[in-house]
C-alpha positions in Angstrom: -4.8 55.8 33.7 -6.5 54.7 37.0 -9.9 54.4 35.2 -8.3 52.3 32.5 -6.7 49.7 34.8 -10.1 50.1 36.3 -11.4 48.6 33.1 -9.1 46.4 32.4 -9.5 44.6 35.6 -13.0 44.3 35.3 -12.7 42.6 32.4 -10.4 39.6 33.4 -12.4 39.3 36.6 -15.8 38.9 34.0 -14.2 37.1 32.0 -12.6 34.8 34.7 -16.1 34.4 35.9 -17.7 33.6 32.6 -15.2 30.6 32.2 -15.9 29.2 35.7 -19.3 29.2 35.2 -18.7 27.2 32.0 -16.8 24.9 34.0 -19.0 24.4 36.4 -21.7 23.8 33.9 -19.8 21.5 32.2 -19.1 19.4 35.2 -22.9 18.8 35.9 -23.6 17.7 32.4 -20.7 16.2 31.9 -19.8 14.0 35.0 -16.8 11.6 33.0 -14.8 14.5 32.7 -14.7 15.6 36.4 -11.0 14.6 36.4 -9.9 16.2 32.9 -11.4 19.6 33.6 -9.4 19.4 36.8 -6.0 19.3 35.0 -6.9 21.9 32.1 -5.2 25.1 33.0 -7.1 28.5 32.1 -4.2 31.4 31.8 -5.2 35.0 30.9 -2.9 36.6 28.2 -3.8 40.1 27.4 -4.4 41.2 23.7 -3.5 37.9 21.9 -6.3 38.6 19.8 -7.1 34.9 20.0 -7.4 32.2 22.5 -3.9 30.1 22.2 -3.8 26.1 23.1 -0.7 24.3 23.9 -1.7 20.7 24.5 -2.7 21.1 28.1 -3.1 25.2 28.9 -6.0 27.6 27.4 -4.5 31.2 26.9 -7.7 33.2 26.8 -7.9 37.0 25.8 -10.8 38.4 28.0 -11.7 41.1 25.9 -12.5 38.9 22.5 -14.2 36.8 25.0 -16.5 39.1 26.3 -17.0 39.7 23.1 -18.1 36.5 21.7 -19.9 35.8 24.6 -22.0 38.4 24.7 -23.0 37.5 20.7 -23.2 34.0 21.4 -23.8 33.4 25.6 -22.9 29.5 24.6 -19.6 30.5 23.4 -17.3 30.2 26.8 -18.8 26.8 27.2 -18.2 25.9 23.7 -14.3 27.1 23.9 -13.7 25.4 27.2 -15.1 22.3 25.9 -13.2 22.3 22.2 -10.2 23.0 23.9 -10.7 19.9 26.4 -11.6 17.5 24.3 -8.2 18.6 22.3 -6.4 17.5 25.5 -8.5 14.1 25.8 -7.9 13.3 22.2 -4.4 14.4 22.9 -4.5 15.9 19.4 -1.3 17.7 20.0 1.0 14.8 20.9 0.6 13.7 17.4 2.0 16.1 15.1 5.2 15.0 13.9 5.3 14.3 10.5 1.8 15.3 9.6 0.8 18.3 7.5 -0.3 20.7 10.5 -2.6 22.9 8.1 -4.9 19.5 7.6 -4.6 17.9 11.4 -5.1 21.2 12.8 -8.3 21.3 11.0 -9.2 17.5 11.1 -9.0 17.4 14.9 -11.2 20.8 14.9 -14.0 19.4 12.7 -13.7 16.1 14.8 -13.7 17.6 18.5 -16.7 20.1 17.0 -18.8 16.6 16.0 -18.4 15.5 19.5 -19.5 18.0 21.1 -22.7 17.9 19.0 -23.4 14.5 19.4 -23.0 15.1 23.5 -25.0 18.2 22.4 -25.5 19.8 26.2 -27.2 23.2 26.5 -24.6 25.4 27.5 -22.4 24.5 25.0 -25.0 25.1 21.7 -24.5 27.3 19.3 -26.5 29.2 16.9 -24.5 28.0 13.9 -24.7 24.3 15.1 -27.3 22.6 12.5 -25.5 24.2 9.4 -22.6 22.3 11.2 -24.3 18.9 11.4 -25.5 19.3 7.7 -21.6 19.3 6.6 -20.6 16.7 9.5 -23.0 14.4 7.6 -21.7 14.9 4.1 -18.2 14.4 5.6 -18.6 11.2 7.3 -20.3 9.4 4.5 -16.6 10.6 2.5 -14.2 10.4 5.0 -16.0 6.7 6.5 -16.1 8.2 10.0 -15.2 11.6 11.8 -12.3 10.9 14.0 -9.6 13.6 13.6 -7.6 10.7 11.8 -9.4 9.3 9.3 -10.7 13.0 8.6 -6.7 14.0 8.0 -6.3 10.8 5.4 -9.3 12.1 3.7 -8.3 15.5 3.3 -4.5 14.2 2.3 -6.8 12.0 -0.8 -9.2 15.3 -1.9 -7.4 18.2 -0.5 -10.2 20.6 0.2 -10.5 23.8 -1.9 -9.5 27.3 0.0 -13.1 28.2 0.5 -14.0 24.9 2.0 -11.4 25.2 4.5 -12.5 28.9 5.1 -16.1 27.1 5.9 -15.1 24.5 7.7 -12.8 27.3 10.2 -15.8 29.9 10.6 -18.0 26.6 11.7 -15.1 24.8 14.0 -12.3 27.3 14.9 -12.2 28.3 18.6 -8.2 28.0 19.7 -5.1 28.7 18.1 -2.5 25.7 18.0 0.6 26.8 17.2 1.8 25.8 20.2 1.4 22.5 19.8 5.0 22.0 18.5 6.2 22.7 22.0 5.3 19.3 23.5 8.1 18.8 25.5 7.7 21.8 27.3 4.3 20.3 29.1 4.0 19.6 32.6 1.2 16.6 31.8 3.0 14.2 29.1 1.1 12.1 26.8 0.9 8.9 29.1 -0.5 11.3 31.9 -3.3 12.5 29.7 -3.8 8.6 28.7 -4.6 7.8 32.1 -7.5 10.6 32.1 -8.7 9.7 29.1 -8.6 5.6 29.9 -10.5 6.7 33.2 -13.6 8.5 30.7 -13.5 5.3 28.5 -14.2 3.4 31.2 -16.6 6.5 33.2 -18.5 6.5 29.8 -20.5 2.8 30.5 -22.3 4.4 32.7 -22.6 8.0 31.1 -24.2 6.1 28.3 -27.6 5.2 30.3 -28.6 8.6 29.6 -29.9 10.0 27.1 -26.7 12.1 26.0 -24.6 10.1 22.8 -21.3 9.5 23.4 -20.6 7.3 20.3 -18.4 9.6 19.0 -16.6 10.2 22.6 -15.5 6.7 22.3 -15.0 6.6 18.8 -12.2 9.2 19.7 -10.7 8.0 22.4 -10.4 4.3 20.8 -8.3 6.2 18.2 -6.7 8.2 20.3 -5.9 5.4 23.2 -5.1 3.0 20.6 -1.7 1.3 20.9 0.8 2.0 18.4 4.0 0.3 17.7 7.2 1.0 15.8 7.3 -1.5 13.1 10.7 -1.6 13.3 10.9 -3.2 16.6 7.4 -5.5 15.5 10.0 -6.9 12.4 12.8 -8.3 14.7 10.5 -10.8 16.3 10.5 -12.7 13.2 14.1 -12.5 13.5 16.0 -16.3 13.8 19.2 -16.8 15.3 22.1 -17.4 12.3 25.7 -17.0 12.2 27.6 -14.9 10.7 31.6 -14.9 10.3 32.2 -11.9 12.6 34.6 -11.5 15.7 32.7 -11.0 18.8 33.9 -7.9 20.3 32.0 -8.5 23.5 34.4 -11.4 24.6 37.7 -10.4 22.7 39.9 -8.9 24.9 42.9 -7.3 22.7 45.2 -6.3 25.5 45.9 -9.9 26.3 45.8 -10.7 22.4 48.7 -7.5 21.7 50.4 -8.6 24.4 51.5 -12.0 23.5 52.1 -10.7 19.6 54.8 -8.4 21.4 56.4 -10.4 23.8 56.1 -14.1 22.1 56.1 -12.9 18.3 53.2 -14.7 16.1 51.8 -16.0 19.4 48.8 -14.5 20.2 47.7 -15.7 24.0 44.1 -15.7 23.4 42.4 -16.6 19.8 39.7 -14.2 18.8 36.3 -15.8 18.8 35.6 -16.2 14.7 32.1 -16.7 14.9 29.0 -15.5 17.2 25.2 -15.9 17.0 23.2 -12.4 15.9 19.8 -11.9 15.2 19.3 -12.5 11.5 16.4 -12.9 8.8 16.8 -15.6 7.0 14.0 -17.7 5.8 10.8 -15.2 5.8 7.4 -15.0 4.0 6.2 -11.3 3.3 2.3 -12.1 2.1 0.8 -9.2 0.0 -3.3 -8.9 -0.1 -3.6 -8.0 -3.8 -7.7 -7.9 -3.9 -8.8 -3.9 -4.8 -8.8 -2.6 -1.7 -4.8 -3.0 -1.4 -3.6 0.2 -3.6 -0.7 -0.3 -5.0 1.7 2.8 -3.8 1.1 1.5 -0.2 2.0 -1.7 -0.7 4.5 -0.6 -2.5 5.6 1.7 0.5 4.9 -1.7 3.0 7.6 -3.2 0.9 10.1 -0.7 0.7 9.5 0.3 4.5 10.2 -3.6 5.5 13.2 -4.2 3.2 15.0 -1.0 4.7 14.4 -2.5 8.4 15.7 -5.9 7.2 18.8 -4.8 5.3 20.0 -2.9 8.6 23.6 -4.4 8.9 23.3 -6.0 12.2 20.1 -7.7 10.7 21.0 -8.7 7.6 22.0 -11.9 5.7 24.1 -11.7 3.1 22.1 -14.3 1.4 18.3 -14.8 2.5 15.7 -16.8 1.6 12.3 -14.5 1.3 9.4 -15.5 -0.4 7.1 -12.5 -1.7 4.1 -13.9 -1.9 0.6 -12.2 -4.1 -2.1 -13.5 -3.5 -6.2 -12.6 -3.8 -8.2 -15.3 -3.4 -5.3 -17.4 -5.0 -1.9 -17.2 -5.1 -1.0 -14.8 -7.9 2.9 -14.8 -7.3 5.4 -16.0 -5.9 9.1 -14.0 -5.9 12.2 -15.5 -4.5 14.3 -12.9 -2.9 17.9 -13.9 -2.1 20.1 -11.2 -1.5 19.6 -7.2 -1.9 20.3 -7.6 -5.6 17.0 -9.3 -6.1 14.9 -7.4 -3.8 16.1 -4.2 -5.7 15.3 -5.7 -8.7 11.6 -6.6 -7.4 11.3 -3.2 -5.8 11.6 -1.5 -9.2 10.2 -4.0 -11.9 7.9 -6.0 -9.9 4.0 -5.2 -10.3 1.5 -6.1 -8.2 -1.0 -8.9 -9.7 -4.7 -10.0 -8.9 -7.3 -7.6 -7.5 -9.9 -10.5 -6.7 -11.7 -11.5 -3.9 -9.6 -11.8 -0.7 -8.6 -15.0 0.9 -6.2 -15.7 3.3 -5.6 -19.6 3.2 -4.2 -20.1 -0.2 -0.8 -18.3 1.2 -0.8 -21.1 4.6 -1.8 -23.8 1.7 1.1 -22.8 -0.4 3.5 -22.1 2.2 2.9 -25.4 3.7 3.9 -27.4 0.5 6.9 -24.8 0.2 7.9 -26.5 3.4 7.5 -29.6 2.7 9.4 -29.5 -0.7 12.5 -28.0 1.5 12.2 -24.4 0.4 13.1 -23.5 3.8 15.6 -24.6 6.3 13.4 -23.0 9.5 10.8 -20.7 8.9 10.4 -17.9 11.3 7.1 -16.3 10.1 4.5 -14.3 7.6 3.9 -11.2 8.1 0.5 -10.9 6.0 -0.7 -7.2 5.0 -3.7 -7.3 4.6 -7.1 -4.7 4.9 -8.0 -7.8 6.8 -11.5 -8.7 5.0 -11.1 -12.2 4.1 -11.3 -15.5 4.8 -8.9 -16.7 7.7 -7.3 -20.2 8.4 -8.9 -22.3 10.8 -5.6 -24.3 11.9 -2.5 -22.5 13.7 0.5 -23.0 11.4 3.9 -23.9 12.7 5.3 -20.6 12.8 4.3 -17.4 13.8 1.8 -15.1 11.7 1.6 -11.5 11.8 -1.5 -9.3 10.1 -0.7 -6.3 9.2 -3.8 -3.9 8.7 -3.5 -0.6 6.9 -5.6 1.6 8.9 -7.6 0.9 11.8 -11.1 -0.3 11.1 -13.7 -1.5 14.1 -15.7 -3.2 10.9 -13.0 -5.5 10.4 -13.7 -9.4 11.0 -11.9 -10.6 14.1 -8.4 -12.4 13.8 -7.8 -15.5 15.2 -6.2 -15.5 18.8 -2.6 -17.3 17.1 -2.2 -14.2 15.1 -0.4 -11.3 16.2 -1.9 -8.1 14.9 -0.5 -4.7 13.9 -1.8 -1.9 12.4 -0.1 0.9 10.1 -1.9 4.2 9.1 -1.6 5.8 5.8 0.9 8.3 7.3 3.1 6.1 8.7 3.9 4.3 5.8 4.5 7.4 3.7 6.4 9.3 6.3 8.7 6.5 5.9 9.3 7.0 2.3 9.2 10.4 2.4 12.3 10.2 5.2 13.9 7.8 3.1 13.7 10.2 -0.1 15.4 13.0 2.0 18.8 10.8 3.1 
């Protein structure tokens, strides 16, 4: 028994040693990351069978690692770096709603790219330029190789079982399925921002040398991007309107009771009849219908921003929305005016054009909308968009919103007046697909 304990510590001391020598070696070629290899935690855990990763810990089995060290010495390295750049990407912050058998491999195959395009010695592997022969293939498809534009391609062409199968053997090092447990981490999401806003910034200067770190930033400009819930982005289109509606907040029914009881119909305060809410009233939802603009997502776009505006406390009972099509020329133009005529646009209505993209036909049109009287005080557009077109040169008298599906550092710059948003795939069909299950 003594002998076998014998063993067995000699093995988690090895391996122990194996992975700080890694991290050491890493922190000489890899100077920008000084800071995130300080707050990734190395735990040993016994017969796992695997090395486990829960957004912020590395639970390494020292036996398997020996093992796959001794058949590949670049292996430790290799783990310890994967499993890093997991954290940096903060790949496992972002699993809700996302089919985990597709981001757990996207964010695999796009950590492994990284890695080669840093391509440092102790980190190689023998299987690495079969890997870069796929990676190539892959980006031409997918248009890039961040974990999330890989996931949207694989949700488009599932890949067959024995792609997958290829794409593990060549990418696999650590087991996520612990990533579910996110609010169980000591470092939250914002924390690991910080670190990896610190590399973006570390990486100007990392760049001098002859090591690539396009991808790096490629990455972490997904992964640092800002994201906002469209929900909240909708009310600031919202005008002030009244609606017929007692105003609880200063309505005091003690007093009101009061003098029913003691004075009979005479009530010693009146209850306030009216009060001001935030309501959408006059609105133009702009749809980009040139080919790039499929129709399900738009659809989706629709659907998603009807549901936010027909909230009760958001909600006219009569509205004046425009739903405007346009390419590179108005195509359509549908007057919504209460939920009866959304619904019936939601279900009949078809989307129209499929041209050439403009934007200033919609502020032309909208402009002699407004001076015909079609609306009584205009809040805003929203305008979604893939944002290639042609964009106004004057600020209109209300405020404009684009709204990108996807992001996409090839798209032409927006003016400063507008305000810009962008949705992912995902998001928009997440929504439906909570919608479907109410």
């Amino acid at each position: 028994m003594a002998e076998v304990a014998d063993r067995q510590q000699k093995i988690r001391t090895l391996a122990a040693e194996i992975l700080r020598l890694s991290h050491d070696g890493l922190l000489i070629n890899l100077r920008f990351l000084d800071t995130a290899l300080a707050r990734l935690t190395l735990e040993c855990r016994e017969h796992t069978g695997a090395h486990l990763f829960d957004g912020e810990r590395l639970y390494y089995d020292p036996a398997l690692l020996l093992r796959q060290y001794e058949a590949e010495p670049g292996y430790a390295a290799r783990l310890y770096l994967h499993t890093l750049l997991h954290c940096i990407f903060y790949h496992g912050f972002q699993t809700e709603k996302l089919r985990p058998e597709y981001w757990d491999l996207a964010t695999d195959i796009a950590v492994e790219n990284t890695i080669l395009e840093i391509d440092i010695h102790p980190a190689r592997m023998s299987s690495d330029d079969t890997l870069r022969g796929r990676l190539e293939l892959l980006r031409k498809q997918a248009g890039g190789l961040t974990a999330e534009k890989i996931y949207r391609h694989f949700r488009i062409e599932e890949p067959s079982t024995k792609a997958v199968s290829e794409w593990r053997k060549l990418c696999h090092y650590d087991e996520h399925i612990y990533w579910d447990r996110k609010e169980e981490l000591e470092l939250s999401q914002a924390e690991w921002r910080k670190i990896s806003e610190r590399i973006k910034a570390d990486l100007k200067s990392f760049s001098k040398d002859k090591n690539n770190a396009e991808s790096m930033s490629e990455n972490l400009g997904e992964a640092t991007r800002e994201r906002y819930d469209y929900s909240d982005f909708l009310r600031r289109f919202m005008v002030l309107g009244e609606s017929i509606q007692v105003n609880d907040e200063e309505f005091d029914y003690i007093y009101y009771t009061y003098g029913l009881k003691t004075y009979g119909n005479l009530p010693l305060v009146e209850p306030l009849e009216y009060c001001d809410t935030n309501k959408i009233k006059d609105f133009v939802i702009a749809i980009d219908t040139s080919a790039s603009c499929r129709g399900k997502i738009v659809q989706a776009f629709l659907r998603k921003t009807y549901n936010i505006m027909q909230e009760s406390e958001n909600f006219f009972a009569k509205i004046n929305v425009h739903i405007i099509q346009c390419d590179s020329e108005i195509q359509q133009d549908v007057k919504i005016t209460g939920k009866e005529d959304f619904d019936a646009f939601i279900e009949k209505g078809k989307l129209t054009g499929f041209g050439s993209t403009d934007f200033r036909p919609i502020f032309d049109y909208v402009e002699e909308l407004q001076k015909a009287g079609e609306f009584e005080d205009l809040k805003g557009l929203i305008y979604f968009t893939d944002g290639y077109g042609i964009y106004p040169e004057r600020m209109p008298d209300y405020e404009v919103a684009f709204v990108f599906l996807n992001e996409d550092e090839n798209r032409p710059k927006v003016p400063p007046w507008v305000i810009r948003l962008v949705l992912e795939d995902e998001e928009i069909e997440a929504f439906e697909e909570e919608k479907q299950s109410d």
